[in-house]
N, C-alpha and C positions, 0 to 999 in steps of 0.2 A: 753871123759872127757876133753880133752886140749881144741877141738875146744868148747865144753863150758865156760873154765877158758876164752878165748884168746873173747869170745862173751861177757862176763860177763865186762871185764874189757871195751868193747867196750861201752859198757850200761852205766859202773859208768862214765866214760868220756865224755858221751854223757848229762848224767845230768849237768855235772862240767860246759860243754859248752854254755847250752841253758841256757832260762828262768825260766825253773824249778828250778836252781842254786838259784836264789834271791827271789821268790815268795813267797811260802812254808817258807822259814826259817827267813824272813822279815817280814810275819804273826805269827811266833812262836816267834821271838825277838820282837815284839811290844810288845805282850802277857805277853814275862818272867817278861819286864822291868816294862811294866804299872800295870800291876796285884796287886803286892803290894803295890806299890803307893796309888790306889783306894782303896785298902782296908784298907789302913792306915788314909786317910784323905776324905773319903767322906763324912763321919759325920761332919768335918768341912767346908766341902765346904756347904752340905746340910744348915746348919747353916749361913755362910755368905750367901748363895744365899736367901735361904726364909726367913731368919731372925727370927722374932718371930714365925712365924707357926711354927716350929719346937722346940721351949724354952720351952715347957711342956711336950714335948714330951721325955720317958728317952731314948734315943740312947746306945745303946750295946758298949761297949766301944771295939775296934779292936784286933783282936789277927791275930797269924801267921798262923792261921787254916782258918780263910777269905782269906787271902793271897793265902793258896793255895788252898780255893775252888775257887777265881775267875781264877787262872792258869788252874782248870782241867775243870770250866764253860767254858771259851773261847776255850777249845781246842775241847769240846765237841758240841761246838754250829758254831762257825763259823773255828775252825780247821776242822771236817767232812766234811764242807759244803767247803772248798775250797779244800779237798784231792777230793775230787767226782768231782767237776769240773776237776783240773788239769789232774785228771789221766782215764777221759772218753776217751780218744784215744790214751790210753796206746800200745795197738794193732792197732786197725785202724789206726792211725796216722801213724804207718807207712809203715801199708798194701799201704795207699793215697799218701803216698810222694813215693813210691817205692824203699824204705832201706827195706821193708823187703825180698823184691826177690834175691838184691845184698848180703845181707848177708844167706839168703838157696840155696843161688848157693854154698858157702863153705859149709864144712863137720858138718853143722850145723843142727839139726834134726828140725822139727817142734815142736815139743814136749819140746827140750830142749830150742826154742827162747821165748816159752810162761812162760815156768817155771824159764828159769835164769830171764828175766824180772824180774816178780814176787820178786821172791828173792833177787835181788839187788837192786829195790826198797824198798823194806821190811827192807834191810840191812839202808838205809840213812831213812827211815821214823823213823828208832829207834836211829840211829846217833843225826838227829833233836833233838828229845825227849830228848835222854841226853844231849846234849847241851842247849836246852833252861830249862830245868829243873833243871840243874846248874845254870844257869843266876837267874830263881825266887829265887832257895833255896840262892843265895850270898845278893840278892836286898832284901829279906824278912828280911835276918840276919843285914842286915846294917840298914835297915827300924826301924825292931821293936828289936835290940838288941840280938834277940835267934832266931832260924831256926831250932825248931828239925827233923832231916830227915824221920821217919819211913813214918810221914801218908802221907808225899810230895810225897816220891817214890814208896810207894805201892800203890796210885791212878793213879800214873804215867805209873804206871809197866800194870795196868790192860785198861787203856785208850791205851796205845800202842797196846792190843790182839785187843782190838775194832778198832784200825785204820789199824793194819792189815788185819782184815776181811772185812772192805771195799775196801782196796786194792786187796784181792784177787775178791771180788765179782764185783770191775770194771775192773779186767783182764776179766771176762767172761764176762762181759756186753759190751764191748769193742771188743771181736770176735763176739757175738752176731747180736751188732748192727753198720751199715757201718759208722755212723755219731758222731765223738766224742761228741757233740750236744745233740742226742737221747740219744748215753749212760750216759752221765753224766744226763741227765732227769730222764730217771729210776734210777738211784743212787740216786736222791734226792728225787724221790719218794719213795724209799725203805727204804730211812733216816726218813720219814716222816711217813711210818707204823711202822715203828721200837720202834720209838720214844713214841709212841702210843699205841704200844703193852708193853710195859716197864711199864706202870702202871700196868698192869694184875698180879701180884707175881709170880703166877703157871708159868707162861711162862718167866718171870724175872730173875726167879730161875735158868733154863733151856733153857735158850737160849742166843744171843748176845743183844737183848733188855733189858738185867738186867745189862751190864756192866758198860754203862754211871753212871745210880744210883749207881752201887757200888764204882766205881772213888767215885762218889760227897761225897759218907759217907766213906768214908776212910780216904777225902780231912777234912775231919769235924773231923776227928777225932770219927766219932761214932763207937762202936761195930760192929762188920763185921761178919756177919753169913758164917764162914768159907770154908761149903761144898757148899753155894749159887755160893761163889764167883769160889771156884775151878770150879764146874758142866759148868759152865757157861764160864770159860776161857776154859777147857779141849773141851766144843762144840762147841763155837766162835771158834778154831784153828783149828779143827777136818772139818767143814762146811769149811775154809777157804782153808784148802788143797784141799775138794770135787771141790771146784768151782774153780782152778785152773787146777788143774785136766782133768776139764768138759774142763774149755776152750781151754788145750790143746790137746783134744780129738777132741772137734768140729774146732779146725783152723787144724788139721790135714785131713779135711773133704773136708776144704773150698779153690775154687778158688782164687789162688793172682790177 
């Protein structure tokens, strides 16, 4: 257990150090800051930029609920899409640079180097989240006056299960495949059946492809089909252990 604590703390230091530090969190503060902005004045930009096309047209007048569907749209659409890149050589990376032999020469188990990973990512991808989730719900309140919190943080709260299940499903794609390259490939291509299967309900209902949709109606403020969203978080987490799991099974297999 210690030489886990004493690996773990090696991990978040290791974040703190690198470019993972600024990347990640410089896409989710553009996101918190611009998000309400857009959604407070794109109707009037649409307007000054086209001018008359747009003057017959009635424009929805802006609320704090666009606000925070473009916060949980941007996290869904190009937040996934740089967690999958970044963390395709979650593993590999440092199977290639050769930190991970120096570190299982110490009392550190194979087992416990894929799963403290894991989790101490998991720990900062939710750190992110509340921190820029803060930032929208202050900019939304100063933007349009009010910021009520319920539907911001329960889209927020359920976009998090989903960014941890791609997290865990690129730890195993990442022992899987030698090339952070490869893995982060199939991570976007699994983002892309996913994504695709989430129209289906049956499988929406019942799987991690119904999460995204349920963020964006929760972000709307719509009625939330309460056992959809639970079914769906409790299998998203439940798959996301399996596949950390797997991959510390199979690195427990594999040549360094």
């Amino acid at each position: 257990m210690r030489s886990a604590l004493v690996f773990a703390r090696k991990e978040a230091f290791e974040i703190l150090r690198t470019w993972r530090v600024f990347v990640l969190p410089a896409i989710l503060l553009l996101f918190a800051l611009t998000g309400p902005l857009l959604a407070k004045y794109t109707p009037e930009i649409l307007a000054a930029v086209a001018g008359d096309q747009f003057s017959s047209l009635p424009l929805p007048t802006p609320t704090v609920l666009d606000a925070y569907g473009q916060w949980i749209k941007n996290l869904g659409q190009i937040g996934i899409f740089a967690l999958v890149i970044i963390y395709g050589g979650i593993v590999s990376g440092e199977r290639r640079s050769g930190t991970a032999i120096l570190v299982l020469t110490k009392p550190v188990s194979r087992v416990a180097f894929v799963v403290v990973k894991a989790i101490v990512n998991a720990v900062y991808l939710a750190v992110l989240l509340v921190a820029g989730t803060l930032v929208t719900w202050a900019v939304t309140a100063a933007v349009f006056g009010e910021a009520p919190g319920g539907a911001l943080w329960s889209s927020a709260l359920v976009w998090l299960v989903l960014a941890v299940f791609y997290l865990a499903v690129m730890t195993l794609f990442s022992v899987l495949i030698p090339s952070a390259a490869g893995a982060a490939g199939a991570g976007l291509g699994l983002f892309a059946v996913i994504s695709v299967a989430g129209v289906w309900k049956p499988l929406a209902d019942w799987s991690p492809a119904g999460l995204l949709g349920q963020a964006t109606s929760l972000a709307a403020g719509a009625p939330a089909d309460g056992d959809a969203v639970l079914w769906s978080v409790l299998i998203s987490l439940g798959v996301a252990v399996l596949a950390v799991l797997g991959a510390a099974a199979l690195f427990r297999r594999q040549e360094l």
